[in-house]
C-alpha positions in Angstrom: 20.7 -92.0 -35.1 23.6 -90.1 -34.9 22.8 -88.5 -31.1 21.9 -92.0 -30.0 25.5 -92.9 -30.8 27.1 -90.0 -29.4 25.0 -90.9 -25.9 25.6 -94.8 -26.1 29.7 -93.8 -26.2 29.0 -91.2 -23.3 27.4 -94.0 -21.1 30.3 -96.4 -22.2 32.6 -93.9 -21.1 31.0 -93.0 -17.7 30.2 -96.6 -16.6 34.4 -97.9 -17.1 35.1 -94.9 -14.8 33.2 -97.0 -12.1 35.4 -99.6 -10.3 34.1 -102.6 -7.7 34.2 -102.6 -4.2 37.3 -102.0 -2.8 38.6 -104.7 -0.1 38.1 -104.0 3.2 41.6 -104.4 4.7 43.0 -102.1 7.5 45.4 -99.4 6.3 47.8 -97.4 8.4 47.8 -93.7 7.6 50.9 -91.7 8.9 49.7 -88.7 10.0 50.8 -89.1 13.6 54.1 -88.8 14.8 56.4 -92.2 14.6 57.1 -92.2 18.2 52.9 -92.8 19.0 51.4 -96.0 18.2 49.8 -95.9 14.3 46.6 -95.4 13.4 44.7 -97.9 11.6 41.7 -97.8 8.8 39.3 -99.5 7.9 37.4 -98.3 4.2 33.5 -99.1 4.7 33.0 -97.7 1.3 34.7 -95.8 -1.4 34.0 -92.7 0.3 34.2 -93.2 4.1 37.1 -94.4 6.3 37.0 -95.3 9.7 39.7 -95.2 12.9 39.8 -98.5 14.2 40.5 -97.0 17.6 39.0 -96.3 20.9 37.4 -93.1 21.4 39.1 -91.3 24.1 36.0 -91.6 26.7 37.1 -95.4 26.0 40.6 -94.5 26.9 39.8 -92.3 30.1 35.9 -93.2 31.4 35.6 -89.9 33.6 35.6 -88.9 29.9 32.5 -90.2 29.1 29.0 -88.4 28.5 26.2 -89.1 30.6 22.8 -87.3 30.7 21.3 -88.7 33.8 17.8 -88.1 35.3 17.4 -88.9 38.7 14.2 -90.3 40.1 11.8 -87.3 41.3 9.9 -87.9 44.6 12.4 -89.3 46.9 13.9 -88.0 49.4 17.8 -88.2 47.6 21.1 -87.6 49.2 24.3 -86.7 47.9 25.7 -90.4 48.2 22.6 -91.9 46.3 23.5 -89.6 43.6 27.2 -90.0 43.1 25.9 -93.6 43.3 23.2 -93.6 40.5 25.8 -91.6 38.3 28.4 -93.7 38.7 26.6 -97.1 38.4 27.3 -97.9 34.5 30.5 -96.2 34.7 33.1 -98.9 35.3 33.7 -96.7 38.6 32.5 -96.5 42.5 32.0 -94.3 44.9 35.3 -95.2 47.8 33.5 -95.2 51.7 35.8 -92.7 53.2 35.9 -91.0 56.6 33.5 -88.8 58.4 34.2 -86.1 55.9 32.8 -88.1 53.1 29.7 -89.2 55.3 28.9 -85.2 56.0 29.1 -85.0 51.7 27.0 -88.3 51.4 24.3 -87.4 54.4 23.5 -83.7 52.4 20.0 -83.6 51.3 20.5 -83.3 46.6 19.0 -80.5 45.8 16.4 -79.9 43.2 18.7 -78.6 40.3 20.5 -81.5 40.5 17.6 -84.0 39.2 18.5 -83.8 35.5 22.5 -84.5 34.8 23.7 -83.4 31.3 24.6 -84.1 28.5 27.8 -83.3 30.3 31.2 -85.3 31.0 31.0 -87.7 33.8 34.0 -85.7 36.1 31.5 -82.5 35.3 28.9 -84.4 37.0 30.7 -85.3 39.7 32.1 -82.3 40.0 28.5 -80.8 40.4 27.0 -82.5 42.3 29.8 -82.5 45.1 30.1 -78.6 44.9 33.2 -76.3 44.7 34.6 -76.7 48.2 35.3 -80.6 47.6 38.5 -81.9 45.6 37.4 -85.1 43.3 40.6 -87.6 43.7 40.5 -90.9 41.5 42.1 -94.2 41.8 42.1 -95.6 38.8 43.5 -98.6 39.2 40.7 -99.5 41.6 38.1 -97.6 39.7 37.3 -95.4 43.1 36.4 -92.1 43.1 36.5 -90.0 46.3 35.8 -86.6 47.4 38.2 -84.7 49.9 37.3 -81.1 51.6 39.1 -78.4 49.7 41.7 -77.2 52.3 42.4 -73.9 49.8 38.7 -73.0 49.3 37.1 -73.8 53.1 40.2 -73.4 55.6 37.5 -74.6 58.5 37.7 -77.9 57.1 41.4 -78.5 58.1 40.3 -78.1 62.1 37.7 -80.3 61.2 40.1 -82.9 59.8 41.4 -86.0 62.2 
């Protein structure tokens, strides 16, 4: 009788420890600087907060992660790619001059089938090779390759 007791008070005790559900209302926690814009909250549960903020790949889309496989069996170029990777991106591939045709008109080689996991300006990156510069114009959402005057001096006679 006694024990029963003791454990009936122990449950008492435990359960009024327990509170309700907490509202859910946006909080702002100040661990940034003031001069940055503040961060806001929101509590799903007792235990587990979440930023209401965009994730930086949000913020800046060449940021994003893509893992792109491209279809096996045609005869690919370097344009169709840049164009399938950048087809749910929010960007597109700019026209260009001649030099941007010789990049488009190269055949994509076989390594270059499966893209990622990897950032979408690592892809980019990739697939255009090391002697090409990647310049981006955000504010028309183009992305356009230039030959890399440091790495392949030719490409400055070839220039117009």
């Amino acid at each position: 009788m006694r024990l029963s007791v003791v454990c009936l008070l122990f449950v008492f005790a435990l359960g009024g420890c327990a509170s309700g559900p907490e509202p859910s209302l946006p909080q702002v926690i100040a661990t940034q600087p003031l001069t940055t814009e503040p961060t806001w909250v929101e509590r799903q549960s007792r235990y587990t907060l979440v930023e209401l903020t965009p994730d930086l790949a949000q913020q800046d889309l060449l940021l994003q992660v893509i893992d792109v496989r491209l279809p096996n069996g045609l005869s690919l170029t370097m344009g169709d790619a840049l164009r399938y990777v950048l087809r749910h991106s929010g960007y597109r591939l700019c026209e260009g001059g001649p030099e941007m045709q010789s990049l488009f008109e190269l055949p994509l080689p076989a390594a270059h089938f499966q893209l990622g996991p990897m950032v979408l300006r690592s892809a980019l990156l990739t697939l255009a090779g090391s002697r090409w510069t990647l310049q981006v114009d955000d504010r028309a959402r183009q992305v356009c390759f230039t030959p890399d005057l440091a790495v392949d001096p030719e490409a400055r006679h070839e220039a117009p």
